[in-house]
C-alpha positions as CSV (number, residue, x, y, z in Angstrom):
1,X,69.6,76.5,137.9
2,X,70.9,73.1,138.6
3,X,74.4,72.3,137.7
4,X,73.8,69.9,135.6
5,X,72.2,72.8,133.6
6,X,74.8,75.3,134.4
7,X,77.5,72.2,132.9
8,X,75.4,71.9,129.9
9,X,75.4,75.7,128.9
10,X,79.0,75.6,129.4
11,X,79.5,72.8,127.0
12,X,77.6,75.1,124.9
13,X,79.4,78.1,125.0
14,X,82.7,76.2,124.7
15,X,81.2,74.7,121.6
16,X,80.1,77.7,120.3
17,X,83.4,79.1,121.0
18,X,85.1,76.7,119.1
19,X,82.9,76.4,116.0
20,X,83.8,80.4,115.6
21,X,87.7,79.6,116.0
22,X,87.0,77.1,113.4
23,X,85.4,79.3,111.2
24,X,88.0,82.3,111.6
25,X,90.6,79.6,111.0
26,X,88.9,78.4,107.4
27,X,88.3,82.4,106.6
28,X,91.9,82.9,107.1
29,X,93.4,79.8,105.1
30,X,90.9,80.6,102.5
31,X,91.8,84.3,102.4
32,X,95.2,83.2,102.5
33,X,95.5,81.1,99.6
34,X,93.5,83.1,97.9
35,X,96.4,85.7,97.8
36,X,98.9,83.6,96.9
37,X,97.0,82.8,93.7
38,X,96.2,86.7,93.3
39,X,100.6,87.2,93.4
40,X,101.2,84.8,91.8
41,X,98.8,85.6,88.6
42,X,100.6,89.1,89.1
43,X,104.3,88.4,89.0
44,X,103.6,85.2,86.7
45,X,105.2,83.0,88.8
46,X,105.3,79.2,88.8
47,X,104.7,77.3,92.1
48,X,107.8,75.6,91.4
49,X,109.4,79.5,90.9
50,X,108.0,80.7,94.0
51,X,109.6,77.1,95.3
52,X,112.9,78.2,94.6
53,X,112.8,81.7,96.1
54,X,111.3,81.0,99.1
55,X,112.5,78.0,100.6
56,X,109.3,75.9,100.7
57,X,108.4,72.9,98.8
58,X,106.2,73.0,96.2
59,X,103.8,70.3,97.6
60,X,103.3,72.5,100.6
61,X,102.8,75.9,98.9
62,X,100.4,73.5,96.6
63,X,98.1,72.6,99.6
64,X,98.2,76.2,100.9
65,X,97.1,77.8,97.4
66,X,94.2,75.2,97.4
67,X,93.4,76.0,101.3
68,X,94.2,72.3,102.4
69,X,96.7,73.4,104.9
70,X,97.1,76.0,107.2
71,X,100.5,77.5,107.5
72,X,102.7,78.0,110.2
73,X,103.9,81.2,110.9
74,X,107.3,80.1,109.5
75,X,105.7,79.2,106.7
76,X,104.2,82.2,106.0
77,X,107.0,84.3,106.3
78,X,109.5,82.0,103.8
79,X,106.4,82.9,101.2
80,X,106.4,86.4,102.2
81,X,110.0,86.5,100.7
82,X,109.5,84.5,98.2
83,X,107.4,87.4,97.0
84,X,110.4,90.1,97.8
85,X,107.4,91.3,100.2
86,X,107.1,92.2,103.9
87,X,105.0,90.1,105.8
88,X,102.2,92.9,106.2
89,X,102.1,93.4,102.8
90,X,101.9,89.7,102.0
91,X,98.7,89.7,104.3
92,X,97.2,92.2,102.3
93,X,97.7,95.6,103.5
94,X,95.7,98.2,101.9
95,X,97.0,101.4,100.8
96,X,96.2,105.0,102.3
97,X,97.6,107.9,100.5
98,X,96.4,110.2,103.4
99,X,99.4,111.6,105.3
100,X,98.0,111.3,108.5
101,X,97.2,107.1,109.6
102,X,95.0,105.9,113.0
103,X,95.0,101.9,113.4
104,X,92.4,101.4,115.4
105,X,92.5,98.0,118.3
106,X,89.8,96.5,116.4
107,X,91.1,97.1,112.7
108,X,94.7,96.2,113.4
109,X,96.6,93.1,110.6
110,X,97.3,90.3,112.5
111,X,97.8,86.9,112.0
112,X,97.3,83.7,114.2
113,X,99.3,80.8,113.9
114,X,96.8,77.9,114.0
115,X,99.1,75.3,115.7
116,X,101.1,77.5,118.5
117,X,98.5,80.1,119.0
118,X,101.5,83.0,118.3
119,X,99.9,85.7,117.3
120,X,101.5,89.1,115.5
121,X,99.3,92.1,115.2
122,X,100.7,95.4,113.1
123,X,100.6,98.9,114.8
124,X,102.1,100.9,112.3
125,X,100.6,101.7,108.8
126,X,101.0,98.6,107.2
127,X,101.0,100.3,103.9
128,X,103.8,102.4,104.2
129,X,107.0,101.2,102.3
130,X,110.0,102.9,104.9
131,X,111.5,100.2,106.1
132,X,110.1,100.2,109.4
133,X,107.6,98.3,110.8
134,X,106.1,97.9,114.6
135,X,104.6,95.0,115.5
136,X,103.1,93.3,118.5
137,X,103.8,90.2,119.8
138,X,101.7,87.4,121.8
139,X,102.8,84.0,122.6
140,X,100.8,81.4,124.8
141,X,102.9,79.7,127.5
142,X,105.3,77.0,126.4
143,X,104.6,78.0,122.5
144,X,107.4,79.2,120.1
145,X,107.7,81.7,116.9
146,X,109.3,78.2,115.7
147,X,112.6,78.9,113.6
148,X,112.3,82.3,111.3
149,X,114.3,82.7,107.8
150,X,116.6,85.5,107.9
151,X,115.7,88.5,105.3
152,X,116.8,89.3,102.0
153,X,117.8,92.5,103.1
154,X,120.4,93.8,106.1
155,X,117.2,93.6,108.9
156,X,117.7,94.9,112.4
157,X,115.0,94.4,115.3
158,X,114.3,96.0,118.4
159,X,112.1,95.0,121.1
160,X,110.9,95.7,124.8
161,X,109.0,92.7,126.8
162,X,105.3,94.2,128.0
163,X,104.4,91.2,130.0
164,X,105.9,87.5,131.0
165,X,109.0,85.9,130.3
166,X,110.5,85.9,126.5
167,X,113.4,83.8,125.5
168,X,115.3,84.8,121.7
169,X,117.6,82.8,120.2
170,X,120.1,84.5,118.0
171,X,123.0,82.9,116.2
172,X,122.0,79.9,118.7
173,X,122.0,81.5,121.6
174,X,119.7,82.0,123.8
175,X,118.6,85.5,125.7
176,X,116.1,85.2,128.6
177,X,114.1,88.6,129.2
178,X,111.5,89.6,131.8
179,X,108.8,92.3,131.6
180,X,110.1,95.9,131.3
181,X,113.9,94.3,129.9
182,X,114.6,95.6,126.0
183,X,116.8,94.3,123.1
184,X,118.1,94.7,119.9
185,X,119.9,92.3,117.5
186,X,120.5,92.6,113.9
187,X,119.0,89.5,111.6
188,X,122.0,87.6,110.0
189,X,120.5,84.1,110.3
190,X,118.0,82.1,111.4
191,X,116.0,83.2,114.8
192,X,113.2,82.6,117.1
193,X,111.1,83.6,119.9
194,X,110.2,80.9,122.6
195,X,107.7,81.3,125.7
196,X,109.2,79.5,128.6
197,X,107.2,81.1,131.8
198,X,104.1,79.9,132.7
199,X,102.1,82.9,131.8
200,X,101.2,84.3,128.5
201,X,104.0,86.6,126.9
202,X,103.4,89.8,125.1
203,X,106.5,92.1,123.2
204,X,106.4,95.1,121.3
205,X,109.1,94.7,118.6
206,X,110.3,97.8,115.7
207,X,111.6,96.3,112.7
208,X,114.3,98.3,110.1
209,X,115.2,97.0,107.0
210,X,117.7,98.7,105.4
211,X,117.9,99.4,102.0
């Protein structure tokens, strides 16, 4: 094969590639707003309600409930509590009654963030109203969580770095972890999560709101 034929199927499969990204991304904003509408029809809430309690304006929870915008993962977590929900259960976590749960690789809620790449995947039942919650977290070189709400409710996180370099800011300040370093802080303001290395960064973090 010559390589100007072996360049051509590459611009292929790139194409390809990205025309499935694309339409992941429109399944997910449509999905998305989709739920809003089905919450909002539920707890009979105004966009202008939902507004108030969570912290984003209405013209921008307006283009997400007609699927014109796709959120940041900021933005989807100031909804989440807008609802009084968790973010898994936002998503639309299903319920099990069995006692026994197995979350398979391939079945786990996540959520992308179309502009940073971040993305959050859920390993425990998402179902389960304890309190606790563990997540897993990815985030591309140089990208950010961007700047998280705190919680309505007394919220305390703990984490250990699987891979790369992880910088969190709490109260301001910033901590600087390595692969195999742990922390815990409890959520009384505004955080985030930043990617400074030059490799991708992956954290698994428990969360325990207390009630």
């Amino acid at each position: 094969m010559s390589k100007a034929a072996i360049a051509s199927r590459a611009r292929d499969n790139t194409a390809r590639d990205d025309d499935d990204e694309s339409d992941e991304s429109d399944q997910a904003v449509a999905a998305l707003a989709a739920r809003i509408k089905q919450l909002r029809s539920q707890t009979n809430m105004t966009l202008e309600q939902l507004a108030a309690q969570s912290g984003v304006s209405r013209a921008m929870l307006s283009k997400v409930e007609r699927g014109e915008k796709s959120p940041t993962l900021g933005v989807i977590v100031r909804i989440a509590g807008g609802f009084n929900m968790s973010l898994s259960n936002f998503l639309g976590a299903q319920p099990d009654p069995s006692d026994v749960a197995v979350i398979r690789a391939s079945k786990r809620l996540s959520f992308k963030d179309p502009e940073t790449g971040f993305e959050r995947s859920v390993l425990s039942p998402a179902h389960l109203d304890n309190g606790v919650e563990v997540v897993l977290h990815r985030i591309p070189s140089g990208q950010s969580s961007g700047l998280l709400p705190a919680y309505s409710a007394p919220t305390e996180k703990y984490l250990v770095v699987q891979e790369g370099q992880l910088t969190v800011f709490v109260d301001g300040k910033p901590h600087v972890l390595q692969a195999g370093d742990s922390m815990y802080f409890e959520v009384k303001g505004p955080y985030s999560f930043l990617n400074e290395g030059k490799a991708s960064c992956a954290y698994y973090m428990v969360i325990v709101r207390k009630r």
